[in-house]
C-alpha positions as a Markdown table, in Angstrom:
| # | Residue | x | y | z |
|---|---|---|---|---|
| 1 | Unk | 131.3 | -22.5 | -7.5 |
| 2 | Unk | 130.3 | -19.0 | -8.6 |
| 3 | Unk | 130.2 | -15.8 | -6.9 |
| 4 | Unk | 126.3 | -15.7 | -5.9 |
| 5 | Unk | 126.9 | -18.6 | -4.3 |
| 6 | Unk | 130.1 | -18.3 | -2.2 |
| 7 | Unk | 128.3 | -15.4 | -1.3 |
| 8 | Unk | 124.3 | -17.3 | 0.1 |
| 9 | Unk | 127.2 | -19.8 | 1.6 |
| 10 | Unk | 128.5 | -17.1 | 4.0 |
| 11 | Unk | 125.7 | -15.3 | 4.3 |
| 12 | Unk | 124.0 | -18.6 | 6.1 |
| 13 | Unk | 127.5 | -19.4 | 7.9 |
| 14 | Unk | 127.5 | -15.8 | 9.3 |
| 15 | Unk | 123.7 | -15.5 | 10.7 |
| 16 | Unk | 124.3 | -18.8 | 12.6 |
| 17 | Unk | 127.6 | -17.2 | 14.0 |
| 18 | Unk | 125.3 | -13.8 | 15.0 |
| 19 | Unk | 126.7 | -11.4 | 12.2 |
| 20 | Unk | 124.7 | -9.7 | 9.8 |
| 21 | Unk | 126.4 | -9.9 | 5.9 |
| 22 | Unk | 126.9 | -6.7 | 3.7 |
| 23 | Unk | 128.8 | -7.3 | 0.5 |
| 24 | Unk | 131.1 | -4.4 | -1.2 |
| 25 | Unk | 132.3 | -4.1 | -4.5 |
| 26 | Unk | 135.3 | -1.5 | -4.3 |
| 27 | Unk | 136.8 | -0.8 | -8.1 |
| 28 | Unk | 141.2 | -0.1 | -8.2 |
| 29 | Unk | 142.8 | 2.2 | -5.3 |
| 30 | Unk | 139.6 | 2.8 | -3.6 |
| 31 | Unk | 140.2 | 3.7 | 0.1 |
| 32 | Unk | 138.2 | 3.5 | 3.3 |
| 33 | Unk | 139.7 | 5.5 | 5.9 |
| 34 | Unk | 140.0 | 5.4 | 9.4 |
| 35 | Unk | 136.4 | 3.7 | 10.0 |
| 36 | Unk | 134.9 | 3.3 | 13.9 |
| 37 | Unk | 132.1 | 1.1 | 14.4 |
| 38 | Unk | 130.4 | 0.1 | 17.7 |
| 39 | Unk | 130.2 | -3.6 | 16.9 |
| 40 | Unk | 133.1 | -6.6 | 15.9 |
| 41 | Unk | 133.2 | -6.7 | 12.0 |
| 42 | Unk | 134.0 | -9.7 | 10.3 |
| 43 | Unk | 135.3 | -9.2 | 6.9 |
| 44 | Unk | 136.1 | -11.9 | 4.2 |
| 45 | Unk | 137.7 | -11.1 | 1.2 |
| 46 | Unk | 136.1 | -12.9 | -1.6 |
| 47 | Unk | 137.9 | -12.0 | -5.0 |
| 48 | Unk | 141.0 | -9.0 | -5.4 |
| 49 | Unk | 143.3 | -7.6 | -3.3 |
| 50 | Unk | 143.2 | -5.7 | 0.3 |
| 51 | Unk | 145.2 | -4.3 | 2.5 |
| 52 | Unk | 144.7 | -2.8 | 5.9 |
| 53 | Unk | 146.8 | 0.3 | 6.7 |
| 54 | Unk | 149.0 | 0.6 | 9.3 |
| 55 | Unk | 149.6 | -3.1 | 10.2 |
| 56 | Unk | 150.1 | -4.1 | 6.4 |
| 57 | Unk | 147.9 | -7.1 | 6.9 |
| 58 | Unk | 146.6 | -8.6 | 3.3 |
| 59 | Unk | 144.5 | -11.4 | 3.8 |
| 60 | Unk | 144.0 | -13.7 | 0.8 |
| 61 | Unk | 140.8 | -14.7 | -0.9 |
| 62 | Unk | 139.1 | -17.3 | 1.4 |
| 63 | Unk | 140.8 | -15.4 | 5.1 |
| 64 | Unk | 138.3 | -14.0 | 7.6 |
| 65 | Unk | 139.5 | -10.4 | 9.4 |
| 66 | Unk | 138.4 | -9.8 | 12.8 |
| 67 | Unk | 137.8 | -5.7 | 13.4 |
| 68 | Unk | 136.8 | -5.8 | 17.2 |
| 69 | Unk | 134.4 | -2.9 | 18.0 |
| 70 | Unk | 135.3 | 0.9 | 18.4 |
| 71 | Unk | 138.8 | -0.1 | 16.3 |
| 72 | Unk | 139.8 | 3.0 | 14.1 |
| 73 | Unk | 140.4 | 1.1 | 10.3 |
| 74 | Unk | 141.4 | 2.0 | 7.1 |
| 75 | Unk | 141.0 | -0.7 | 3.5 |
| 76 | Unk | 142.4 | -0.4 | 0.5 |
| 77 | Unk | 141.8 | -1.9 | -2.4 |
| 78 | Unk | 145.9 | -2.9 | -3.6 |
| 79 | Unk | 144.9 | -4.6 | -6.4 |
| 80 | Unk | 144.2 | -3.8 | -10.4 |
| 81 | Unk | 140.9 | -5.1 | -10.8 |
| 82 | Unk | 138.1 | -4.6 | -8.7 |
| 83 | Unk | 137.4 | -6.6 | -5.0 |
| 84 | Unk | 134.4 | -8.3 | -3.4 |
């Protein structure tokens, strides 16, 4: 199964569970920090690597992430090739 279509797959399975879908492609090292938001965020990782700070949690490719509402964040991108 390619990319596009792992990607229509959870877009589908996500509206029926009431999220909306965004998709990122972050290159090497990239960092989000210390993000807030005033909704839960569900995040999949998809291809690469990712870490979130300060609980050193690294979901593989496949896991979903639970970010419940007004949680302070921070991603990384731990891998050497880019992630989706």
């Amino acid at each position: 199964m390619n990319i596009e279509h792992k990607l229509l797959e959870l877009k589908m399975a996500w509206t029926k569970r009431g999220y909306s879908f965004e998709y990122w492609i972050d290159p090497p090292g990239q960092v989000w920090s210390d993000f807030v938001h005033d909704v839960d965020e569900l995040l999949v990782l998809v291809e690469g690597e990712i870490e979130f700070a300060g609980n050193r949690v690294r979901p593989n490719v496949g896991d979903e992430v639970l970010i419940p509402a007004r949680t302070a964040h921070t991603v990384k991108n731990t891998g050497e090739s880019a992630n989706r």
